[in-house]
mmCIF file as Biopython writes it, N, C-alpha, C and O atoms, coordinates in Angstrom:
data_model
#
loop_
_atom_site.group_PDB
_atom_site.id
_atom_site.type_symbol
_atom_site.label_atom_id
_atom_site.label_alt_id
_atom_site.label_comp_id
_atom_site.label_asym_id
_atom_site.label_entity_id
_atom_site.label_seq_id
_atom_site.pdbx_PDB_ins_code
_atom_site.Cartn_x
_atom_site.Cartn_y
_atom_site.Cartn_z
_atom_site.occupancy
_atom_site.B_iso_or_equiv
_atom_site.auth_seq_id
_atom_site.auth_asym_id
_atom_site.pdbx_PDB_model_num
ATOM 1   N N  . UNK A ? 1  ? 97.223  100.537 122.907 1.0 0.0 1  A 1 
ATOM 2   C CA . UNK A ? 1  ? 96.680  99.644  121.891 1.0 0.0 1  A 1 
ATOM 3   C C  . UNK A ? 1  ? 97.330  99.963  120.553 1.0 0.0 1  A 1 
ATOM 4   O O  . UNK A ? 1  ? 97.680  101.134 120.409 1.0 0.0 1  A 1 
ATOM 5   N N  . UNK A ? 2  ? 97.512  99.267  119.728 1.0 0.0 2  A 1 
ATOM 6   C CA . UNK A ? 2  ? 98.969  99.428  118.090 1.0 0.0 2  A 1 
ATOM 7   C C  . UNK A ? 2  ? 97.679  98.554  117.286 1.0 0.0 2  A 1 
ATOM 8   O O  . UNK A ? 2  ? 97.346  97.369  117.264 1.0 0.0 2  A 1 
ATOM 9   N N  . UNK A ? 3  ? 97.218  99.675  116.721 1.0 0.0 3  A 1 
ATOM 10  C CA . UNK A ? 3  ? 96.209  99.040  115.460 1.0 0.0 3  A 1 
ATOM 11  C C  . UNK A ? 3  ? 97.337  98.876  114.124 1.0 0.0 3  A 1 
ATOM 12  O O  . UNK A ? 3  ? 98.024  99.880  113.937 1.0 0.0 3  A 1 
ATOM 13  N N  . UNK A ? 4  ? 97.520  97.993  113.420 1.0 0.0 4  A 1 
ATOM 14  C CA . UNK A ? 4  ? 97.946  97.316  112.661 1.0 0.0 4  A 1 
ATOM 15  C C  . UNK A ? 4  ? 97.384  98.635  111.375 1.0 0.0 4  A 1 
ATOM 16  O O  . UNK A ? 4  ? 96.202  98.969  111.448 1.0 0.0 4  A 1 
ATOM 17  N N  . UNK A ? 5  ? 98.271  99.300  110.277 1.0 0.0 5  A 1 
ATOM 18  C CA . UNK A ? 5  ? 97.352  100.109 109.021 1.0 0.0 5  A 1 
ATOM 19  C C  . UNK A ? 5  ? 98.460  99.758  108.060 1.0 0.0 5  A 1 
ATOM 20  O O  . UNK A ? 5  ? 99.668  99.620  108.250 1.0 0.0 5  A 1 
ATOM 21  N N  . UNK A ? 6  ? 97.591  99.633  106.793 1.0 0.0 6  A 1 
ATOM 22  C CA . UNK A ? 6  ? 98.456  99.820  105.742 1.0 0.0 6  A 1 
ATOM 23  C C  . UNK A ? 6  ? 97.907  101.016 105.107 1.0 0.0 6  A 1 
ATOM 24  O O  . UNK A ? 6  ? 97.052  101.730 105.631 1.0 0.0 6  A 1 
ATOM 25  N N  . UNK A ? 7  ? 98.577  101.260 103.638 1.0 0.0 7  A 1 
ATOM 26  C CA . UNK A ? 7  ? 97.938  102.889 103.083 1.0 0.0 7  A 1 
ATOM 27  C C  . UNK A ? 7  ? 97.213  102.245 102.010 1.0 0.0 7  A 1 
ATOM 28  O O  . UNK A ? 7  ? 97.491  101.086 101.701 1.0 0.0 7  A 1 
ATOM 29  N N  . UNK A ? 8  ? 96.206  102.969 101.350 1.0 0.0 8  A 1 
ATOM 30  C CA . UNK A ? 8  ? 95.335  102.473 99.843  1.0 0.0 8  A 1 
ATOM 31  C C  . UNK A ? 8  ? 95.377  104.000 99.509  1.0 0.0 8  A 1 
ATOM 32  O O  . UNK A ? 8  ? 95.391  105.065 100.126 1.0 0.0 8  A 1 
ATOM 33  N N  . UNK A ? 9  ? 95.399  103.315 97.484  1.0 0.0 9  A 1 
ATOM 34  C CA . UNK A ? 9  ? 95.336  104.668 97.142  1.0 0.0 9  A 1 
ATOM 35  C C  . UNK A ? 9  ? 94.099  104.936 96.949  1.0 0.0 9  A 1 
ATOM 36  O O  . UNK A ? 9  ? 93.588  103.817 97.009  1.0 0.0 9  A 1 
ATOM 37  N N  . UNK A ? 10 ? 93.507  105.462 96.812  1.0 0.0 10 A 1 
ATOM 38  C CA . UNK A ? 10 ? 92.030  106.877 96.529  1.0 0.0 10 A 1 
ATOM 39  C C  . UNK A ? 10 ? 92.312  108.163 95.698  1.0 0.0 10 A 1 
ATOM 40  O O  . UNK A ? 10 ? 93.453  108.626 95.697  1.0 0.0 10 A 1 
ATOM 41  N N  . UNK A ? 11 ? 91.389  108.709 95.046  1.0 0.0 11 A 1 
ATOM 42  C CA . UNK A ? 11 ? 91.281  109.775 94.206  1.0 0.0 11 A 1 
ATOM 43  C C  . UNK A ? 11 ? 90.508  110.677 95.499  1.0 0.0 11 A 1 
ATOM 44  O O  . UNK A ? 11 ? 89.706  110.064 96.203  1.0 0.0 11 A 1 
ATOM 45  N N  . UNK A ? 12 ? 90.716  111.792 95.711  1.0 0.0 12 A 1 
ATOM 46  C CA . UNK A ? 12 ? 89.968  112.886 96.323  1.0 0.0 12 A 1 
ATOM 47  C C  . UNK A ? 12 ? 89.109  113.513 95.824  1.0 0.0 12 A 1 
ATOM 48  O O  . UNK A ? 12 ? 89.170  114.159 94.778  1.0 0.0 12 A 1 
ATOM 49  N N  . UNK A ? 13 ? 87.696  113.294 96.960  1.0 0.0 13 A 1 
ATOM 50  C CA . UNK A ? 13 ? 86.586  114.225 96.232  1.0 0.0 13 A 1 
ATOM 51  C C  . UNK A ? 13 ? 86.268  115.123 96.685  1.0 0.0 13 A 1 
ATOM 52  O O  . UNK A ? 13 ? 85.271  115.727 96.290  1.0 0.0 13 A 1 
ATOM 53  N N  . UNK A ? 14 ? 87.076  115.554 97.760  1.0 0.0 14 A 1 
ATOM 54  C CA . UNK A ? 14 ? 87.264  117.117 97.903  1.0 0.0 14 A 1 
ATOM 55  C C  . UNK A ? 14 ? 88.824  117.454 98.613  1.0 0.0 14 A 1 
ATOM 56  O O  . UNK A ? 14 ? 89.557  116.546 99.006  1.0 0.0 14 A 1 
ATOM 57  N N  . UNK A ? 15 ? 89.072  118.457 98.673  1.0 0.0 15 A 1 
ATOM 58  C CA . UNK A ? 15 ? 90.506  119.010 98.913  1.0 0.0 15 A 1 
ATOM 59  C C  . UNK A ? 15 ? 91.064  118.413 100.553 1.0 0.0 15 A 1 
ATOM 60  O O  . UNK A ? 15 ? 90.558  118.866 101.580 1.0 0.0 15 A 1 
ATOM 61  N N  . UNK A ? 16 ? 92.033  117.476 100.578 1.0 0.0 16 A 1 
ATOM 62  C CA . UNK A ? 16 ? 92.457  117.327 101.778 1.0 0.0 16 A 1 
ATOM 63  C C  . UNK A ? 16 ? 94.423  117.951 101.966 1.0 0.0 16 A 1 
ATOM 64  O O  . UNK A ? 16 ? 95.069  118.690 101.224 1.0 0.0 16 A 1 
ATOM 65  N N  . UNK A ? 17 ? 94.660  117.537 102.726 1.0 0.0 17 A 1 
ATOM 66  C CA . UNK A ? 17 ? 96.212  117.754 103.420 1.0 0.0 17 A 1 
ATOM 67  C C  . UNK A ? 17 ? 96.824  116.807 104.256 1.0 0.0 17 A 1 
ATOM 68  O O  . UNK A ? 17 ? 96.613  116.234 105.325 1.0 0.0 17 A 1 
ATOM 69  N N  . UNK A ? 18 ? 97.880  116.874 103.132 1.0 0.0 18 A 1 
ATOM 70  C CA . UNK A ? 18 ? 98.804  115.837 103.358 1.0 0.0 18 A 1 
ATOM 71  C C  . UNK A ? 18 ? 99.650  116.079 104.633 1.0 0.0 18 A 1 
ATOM 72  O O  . UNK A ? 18 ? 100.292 117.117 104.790 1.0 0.0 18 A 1 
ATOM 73  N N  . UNK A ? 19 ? 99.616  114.933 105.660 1.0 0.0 19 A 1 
ATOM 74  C CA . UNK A ? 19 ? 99.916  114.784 107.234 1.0 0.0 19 A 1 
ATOM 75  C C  . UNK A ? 19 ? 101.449 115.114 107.148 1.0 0.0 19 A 1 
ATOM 76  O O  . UNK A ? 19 ? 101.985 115.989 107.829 1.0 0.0 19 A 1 
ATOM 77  N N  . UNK A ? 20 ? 101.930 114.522 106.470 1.0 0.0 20 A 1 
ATOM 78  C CA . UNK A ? 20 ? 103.867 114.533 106.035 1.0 0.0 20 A 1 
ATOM 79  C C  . UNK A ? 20 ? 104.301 115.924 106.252 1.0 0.0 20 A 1 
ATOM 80  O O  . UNK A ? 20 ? 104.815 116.514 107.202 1.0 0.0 20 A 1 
ATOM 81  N N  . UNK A ? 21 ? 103.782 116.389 104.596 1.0 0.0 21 A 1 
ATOM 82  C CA . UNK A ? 21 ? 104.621 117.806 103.970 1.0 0.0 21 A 1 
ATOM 83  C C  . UNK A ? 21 ? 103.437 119.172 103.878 1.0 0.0 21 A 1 
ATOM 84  O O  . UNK A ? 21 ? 103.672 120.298 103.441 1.0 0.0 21 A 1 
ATOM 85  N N  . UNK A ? 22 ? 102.016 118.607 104.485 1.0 0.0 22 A 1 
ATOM 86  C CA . UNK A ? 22 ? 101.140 119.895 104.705 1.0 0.0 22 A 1 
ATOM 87  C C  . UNK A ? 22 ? 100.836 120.520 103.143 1.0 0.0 22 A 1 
ATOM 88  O O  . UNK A ? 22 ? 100.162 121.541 103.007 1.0 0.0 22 A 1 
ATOM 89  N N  . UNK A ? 23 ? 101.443 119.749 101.932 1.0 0.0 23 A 1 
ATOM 90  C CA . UNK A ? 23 ? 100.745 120.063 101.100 1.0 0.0 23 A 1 
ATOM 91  C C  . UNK A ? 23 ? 99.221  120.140 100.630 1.0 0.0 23 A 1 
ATOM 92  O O  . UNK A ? 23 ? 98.553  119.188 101.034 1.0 0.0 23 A 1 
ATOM 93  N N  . UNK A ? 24 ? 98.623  120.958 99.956  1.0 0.0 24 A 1 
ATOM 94  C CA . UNK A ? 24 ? 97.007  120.175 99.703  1.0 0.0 24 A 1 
ATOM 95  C C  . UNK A ? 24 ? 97.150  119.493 98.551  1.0 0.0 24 A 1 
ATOM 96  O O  . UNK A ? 24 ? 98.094  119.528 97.761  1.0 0.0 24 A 1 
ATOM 97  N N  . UNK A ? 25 ? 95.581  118.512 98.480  1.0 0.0 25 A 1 
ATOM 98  C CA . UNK A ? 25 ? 95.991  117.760 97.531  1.0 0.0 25 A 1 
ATOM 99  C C  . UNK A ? 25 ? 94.558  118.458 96.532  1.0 0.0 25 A 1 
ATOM 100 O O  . UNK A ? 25 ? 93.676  119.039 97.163  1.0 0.0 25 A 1 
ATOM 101 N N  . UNK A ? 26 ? 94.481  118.380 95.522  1.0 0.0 26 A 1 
ATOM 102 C CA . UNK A ? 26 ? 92.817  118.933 95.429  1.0 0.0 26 A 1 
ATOM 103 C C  . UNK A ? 26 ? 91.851  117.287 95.021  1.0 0.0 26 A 1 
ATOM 104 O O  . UNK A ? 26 ? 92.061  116.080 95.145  1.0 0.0 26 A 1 
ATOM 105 N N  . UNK A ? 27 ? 90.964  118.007 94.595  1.0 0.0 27 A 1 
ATOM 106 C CA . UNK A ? 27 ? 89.998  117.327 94.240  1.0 0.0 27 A 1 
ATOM 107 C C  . UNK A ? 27 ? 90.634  116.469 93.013  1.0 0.0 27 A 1 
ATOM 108 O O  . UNK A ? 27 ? 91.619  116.779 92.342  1.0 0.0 27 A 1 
ATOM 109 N N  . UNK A ? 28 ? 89.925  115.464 92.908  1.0 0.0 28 A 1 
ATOM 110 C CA . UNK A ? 28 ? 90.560  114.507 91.822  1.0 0.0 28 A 1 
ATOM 111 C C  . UNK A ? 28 ? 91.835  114.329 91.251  1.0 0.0 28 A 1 
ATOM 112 O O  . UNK A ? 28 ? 92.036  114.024 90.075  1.0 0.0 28 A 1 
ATOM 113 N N  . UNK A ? 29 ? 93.312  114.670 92.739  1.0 0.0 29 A 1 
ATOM 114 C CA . UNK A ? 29 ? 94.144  113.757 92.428  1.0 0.0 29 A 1 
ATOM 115 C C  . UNK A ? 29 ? 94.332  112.620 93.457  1.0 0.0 29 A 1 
ATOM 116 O O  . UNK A ? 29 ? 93.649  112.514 94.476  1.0 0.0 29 A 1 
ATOM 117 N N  . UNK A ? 30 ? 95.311  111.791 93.097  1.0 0.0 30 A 1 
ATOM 118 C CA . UNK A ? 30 ? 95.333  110.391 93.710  1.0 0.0 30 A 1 
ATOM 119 C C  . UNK A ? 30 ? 96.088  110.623 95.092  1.0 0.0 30 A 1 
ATOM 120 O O  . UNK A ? 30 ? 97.126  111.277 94.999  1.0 0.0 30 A 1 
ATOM 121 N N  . UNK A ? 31 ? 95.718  110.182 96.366  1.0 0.0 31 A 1 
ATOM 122 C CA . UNK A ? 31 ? 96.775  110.248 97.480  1.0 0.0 31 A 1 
ATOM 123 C C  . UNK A ? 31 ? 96.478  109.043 98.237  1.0 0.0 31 A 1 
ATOM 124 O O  . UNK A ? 31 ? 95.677  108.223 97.787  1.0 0.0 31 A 1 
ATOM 125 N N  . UNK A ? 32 ? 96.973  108.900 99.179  1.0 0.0 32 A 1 
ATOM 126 C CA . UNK A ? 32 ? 96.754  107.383 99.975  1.0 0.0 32 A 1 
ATOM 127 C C  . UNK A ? 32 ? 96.724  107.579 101.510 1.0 0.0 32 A 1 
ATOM 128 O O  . UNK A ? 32 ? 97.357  108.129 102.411 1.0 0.0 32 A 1 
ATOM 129 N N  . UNK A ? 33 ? 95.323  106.606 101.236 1.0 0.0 33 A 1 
ATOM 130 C CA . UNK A ? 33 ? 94.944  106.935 102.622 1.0 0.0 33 A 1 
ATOM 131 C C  . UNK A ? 33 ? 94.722  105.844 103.735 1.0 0.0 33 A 1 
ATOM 132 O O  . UNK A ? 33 ? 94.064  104.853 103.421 1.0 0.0 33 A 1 
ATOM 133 N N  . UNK A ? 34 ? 95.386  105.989 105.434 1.0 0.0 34 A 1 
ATOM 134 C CA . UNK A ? 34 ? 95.639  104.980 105.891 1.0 0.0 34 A 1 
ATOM 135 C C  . UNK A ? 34 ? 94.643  104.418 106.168 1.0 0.0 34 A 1 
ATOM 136 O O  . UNK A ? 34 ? 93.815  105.103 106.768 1.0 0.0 34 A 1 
ATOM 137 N N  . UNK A ? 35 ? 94.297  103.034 105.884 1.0 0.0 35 A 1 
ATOM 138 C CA . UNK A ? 35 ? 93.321  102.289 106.687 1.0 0.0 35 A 1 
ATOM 139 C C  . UNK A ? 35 ? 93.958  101.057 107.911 1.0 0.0 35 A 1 
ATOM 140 O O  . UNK A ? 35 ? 95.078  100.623 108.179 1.0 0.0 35 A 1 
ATOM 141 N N  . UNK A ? 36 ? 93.003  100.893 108.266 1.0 0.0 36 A 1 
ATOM 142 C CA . UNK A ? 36 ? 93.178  99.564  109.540 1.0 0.0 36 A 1 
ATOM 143 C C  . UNK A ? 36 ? 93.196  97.696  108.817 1.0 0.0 36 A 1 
ATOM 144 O O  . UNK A ? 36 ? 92.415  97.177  108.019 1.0 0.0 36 A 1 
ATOM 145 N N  . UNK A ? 37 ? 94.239  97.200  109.414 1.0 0.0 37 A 1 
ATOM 146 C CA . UNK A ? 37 ? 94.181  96.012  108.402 1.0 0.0 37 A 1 
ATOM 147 C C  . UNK A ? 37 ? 92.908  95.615  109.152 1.0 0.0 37 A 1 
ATOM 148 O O  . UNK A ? 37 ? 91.857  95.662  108.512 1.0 0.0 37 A 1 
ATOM 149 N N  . UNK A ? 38 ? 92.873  95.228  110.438 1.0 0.0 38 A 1 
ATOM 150 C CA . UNK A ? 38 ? 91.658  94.261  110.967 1.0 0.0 38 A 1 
ATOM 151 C C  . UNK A ? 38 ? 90.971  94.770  111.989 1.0 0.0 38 A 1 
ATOM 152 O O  . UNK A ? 38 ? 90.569  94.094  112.936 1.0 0.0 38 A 1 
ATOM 153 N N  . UNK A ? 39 ? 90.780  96.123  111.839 1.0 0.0 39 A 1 
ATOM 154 C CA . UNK A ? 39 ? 89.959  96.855  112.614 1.0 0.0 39 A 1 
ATOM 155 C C  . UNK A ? 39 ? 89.728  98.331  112.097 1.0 0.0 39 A 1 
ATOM 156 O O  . UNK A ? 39 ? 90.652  99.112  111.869 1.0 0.0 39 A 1 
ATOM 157 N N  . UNK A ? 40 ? 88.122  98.679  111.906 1.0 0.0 40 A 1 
ATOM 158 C CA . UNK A ? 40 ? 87.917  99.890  111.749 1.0 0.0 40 A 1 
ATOM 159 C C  . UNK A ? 40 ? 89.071  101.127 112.306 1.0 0.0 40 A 1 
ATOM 160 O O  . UNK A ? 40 ? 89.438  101.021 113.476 1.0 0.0 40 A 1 
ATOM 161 N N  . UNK A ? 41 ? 89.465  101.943 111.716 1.0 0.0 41 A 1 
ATOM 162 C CA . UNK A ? 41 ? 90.408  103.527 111.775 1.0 0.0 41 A 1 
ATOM 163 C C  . UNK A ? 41 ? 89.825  104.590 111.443 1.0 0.0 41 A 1 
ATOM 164 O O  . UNK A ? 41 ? 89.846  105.132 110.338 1.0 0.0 41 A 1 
ATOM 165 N N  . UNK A ? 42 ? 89.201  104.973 112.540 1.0 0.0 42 A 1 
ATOM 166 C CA . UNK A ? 42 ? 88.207  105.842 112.369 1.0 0.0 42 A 1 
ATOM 167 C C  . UNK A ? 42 ? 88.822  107.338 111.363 1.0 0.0 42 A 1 
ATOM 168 O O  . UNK A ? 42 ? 89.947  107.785 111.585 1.0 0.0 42 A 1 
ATOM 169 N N  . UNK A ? 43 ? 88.096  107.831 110.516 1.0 0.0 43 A 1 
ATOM 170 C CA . UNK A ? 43 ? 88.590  108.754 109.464 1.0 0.0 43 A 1 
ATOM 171 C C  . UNK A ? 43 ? 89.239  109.847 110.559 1.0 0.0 43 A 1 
ATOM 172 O O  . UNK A ? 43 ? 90.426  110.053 110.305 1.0 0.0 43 A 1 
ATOM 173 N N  . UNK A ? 44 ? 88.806  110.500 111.569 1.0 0.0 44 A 1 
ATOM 174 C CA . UNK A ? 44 ? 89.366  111.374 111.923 1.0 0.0 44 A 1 
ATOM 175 C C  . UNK A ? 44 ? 91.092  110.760 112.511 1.0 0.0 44 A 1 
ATOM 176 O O  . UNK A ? 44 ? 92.032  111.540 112.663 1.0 0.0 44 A 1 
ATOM 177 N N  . UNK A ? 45 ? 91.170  109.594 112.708 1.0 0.0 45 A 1 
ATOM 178 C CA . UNK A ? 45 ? 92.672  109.249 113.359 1.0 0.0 45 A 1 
ATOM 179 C C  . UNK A ? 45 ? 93.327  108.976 111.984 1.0 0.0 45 A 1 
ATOM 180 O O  . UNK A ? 45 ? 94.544  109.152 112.036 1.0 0.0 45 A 1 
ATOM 181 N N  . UNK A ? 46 ? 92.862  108.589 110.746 1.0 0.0 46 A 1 
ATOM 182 C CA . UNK A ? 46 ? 93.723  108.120 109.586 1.0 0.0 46 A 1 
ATOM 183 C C  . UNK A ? 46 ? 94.181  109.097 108.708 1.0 0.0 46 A 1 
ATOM 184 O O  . UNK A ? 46 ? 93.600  110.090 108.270 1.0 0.0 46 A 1 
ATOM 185 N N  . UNK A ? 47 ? 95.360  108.655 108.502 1.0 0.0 47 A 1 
ATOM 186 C CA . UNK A ? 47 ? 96.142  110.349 108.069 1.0 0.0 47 A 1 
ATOM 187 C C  . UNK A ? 47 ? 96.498  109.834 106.528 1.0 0.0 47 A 1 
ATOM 188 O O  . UNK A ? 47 ? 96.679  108.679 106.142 1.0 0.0 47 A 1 
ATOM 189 N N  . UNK A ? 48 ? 96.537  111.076 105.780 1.0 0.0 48 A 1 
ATOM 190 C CA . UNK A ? 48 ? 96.623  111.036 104.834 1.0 0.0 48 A 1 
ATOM 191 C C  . UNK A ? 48 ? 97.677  111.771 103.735 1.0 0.0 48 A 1 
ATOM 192 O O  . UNK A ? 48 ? 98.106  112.917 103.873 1.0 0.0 48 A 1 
ATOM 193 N N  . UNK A ? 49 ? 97.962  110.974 102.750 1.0 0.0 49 A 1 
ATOM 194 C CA . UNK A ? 49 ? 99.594  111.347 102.505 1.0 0.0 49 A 1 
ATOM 195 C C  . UNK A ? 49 ? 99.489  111.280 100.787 1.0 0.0 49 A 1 
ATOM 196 O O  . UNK A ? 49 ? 98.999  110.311 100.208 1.0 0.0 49 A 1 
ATOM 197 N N  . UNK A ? 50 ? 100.165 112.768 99.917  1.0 0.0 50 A 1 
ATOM 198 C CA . UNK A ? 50 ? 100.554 113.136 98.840  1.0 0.0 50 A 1 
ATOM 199 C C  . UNK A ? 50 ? 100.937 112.061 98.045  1.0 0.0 50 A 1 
ATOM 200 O O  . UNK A ? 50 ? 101.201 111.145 98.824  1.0 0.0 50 A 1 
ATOM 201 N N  . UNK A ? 51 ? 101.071 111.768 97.118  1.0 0.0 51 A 1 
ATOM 202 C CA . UNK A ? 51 ? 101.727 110.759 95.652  1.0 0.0 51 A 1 
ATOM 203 C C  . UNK A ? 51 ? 102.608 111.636 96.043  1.0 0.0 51 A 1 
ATOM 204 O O  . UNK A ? 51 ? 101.828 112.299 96.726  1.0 0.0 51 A 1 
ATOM 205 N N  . UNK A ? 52 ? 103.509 112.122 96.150  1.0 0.0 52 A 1 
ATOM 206 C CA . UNK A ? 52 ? 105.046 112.647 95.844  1.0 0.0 52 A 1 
ATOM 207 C C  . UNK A ? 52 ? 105.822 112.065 97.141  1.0 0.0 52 A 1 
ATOM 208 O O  . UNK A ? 52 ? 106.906 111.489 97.046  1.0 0.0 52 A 1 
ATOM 209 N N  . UNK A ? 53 ? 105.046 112.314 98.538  1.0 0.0 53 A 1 
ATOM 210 C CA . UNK A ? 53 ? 105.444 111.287 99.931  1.0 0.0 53 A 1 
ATOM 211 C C  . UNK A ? 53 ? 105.849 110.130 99.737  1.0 0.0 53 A 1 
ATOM 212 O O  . UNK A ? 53 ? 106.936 109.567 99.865  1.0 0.0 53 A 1 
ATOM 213 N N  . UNK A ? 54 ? 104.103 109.614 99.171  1.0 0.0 54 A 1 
ATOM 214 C CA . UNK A ? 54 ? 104.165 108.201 98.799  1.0 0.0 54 A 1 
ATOM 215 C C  . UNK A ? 54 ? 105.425 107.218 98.152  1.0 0.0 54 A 1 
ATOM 216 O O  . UNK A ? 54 ? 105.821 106.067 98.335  1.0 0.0 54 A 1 
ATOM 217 N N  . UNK A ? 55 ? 105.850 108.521 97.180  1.0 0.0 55 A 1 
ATOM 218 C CA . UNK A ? 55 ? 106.775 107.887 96.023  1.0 0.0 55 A 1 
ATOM 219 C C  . UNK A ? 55 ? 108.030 108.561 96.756  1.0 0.0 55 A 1 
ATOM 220 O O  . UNK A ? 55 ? 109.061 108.320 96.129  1.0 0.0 55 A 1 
ATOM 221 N N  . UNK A ? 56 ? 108.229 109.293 97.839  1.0 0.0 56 A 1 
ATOM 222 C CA . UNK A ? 56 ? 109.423 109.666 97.811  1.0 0.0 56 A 1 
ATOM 223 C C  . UNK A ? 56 ? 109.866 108.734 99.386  1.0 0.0 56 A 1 
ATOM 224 O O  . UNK A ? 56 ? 111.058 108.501 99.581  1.0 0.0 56 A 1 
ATOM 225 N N  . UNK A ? 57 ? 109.095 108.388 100.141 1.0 0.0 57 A 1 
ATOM 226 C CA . UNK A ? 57 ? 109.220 107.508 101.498 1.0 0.0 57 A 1 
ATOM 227 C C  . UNK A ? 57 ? 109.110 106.325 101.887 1.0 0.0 57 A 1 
ATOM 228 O O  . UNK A ? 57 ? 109.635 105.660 102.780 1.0 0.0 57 A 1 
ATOM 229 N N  . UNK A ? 58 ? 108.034 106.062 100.765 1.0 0.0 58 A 1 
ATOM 230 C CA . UNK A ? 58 ? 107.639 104.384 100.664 1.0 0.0 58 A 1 
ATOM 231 C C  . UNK A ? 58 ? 105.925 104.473 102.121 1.0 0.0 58 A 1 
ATOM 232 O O  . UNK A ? 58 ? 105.624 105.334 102.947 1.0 0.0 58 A 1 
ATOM 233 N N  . UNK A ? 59 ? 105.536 103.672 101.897 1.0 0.0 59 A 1 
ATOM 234 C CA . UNK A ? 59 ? 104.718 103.376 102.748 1.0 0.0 59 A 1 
ATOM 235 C C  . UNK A ? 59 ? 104.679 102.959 104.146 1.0 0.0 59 A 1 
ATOM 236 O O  . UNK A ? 59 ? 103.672 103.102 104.839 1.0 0.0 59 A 1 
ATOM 237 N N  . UNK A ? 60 ? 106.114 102.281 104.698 1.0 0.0 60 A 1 
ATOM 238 C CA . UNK A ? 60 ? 106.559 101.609 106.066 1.0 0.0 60 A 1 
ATOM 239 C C  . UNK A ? 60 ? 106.813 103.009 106.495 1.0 0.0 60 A 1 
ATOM 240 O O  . UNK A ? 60 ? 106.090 103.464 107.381 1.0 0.0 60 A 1 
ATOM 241 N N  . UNK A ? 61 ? 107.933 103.896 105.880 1.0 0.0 61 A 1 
ATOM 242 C CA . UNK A ? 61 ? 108.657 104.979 106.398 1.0 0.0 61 A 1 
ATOM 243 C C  . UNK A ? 61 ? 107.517 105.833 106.769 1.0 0.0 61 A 1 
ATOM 244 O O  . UNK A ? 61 ? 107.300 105.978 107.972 1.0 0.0 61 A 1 
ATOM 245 N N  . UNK A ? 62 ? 106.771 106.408 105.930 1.0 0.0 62 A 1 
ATOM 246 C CA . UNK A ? 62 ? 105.254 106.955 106.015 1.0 0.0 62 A 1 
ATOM 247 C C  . UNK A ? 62 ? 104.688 106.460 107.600 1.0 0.0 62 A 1 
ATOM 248 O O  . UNK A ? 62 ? 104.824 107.136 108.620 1.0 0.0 62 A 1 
ATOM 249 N N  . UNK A ? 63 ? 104.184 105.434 107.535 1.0 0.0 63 A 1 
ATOM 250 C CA . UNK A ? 63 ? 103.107 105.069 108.687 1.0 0.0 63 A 1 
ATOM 251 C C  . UNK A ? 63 ? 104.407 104.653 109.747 1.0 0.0 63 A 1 
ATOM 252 O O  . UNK A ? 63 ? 104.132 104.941 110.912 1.0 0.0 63 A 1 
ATOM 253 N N  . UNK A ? 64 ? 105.162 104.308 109.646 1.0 0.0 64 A 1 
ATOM 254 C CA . UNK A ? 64 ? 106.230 104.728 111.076 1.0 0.0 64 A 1 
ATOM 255 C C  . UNK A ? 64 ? 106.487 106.162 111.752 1.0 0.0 64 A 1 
ATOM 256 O O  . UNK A ? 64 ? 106.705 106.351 112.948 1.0 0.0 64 A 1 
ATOM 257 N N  . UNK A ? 65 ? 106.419 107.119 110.757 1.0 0.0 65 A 1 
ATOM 258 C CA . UNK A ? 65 ? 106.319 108.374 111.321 1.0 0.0 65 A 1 
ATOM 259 C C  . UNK A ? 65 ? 105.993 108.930 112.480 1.0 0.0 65 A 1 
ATOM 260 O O  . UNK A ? 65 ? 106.711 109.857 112.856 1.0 0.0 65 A 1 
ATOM 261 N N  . UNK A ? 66 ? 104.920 108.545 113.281 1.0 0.0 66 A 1 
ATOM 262 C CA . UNK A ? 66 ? 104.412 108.525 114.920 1.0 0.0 66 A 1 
ATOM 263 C C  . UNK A ? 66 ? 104.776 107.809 115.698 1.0 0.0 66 A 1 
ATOM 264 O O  . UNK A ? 66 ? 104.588 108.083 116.883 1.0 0.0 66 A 1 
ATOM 265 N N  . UNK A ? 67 ? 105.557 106.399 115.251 1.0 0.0 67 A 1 
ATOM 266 C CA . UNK A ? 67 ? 105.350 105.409 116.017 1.0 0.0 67 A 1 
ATOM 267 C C  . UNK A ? 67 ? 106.838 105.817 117.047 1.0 0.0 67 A 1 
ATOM 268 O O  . UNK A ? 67 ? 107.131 105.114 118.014 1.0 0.0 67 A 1 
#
């Protein structure tokens, strides 16, 4: 099954890690996180990725990563 995701950005309200480069991100900075265009992505499958990824891969390159 190929659920369809794009990324949104979000501020963090507590410390996560970025899926890419394993950086952490902390609390209250901005990173982007994948959602499902037309179907729930449950938080534990949606991965989540640094402003420096973001800006250094683009978003297609990003969520192609597994595929």
């Amino acid at each position: 099954m190929d659920i369809q995701t794009y990324l949104t950005k979000k501020v963090a309200n507590s410390n996560k890690i970025c899926t890419n480069c394993d950086k952490e991100i902390q609390t209250g900075e901005v990173f982007h996180l994948e959602k499902g265009a037309n179907e729930h992505l449950h938080s534990l499958l949606a991965r989540t990725f640094c402003s420096e990824c973001y800006a250094k891969y683009g978003e297609k390159r990003l969520l192609k990563g597994n595929e």
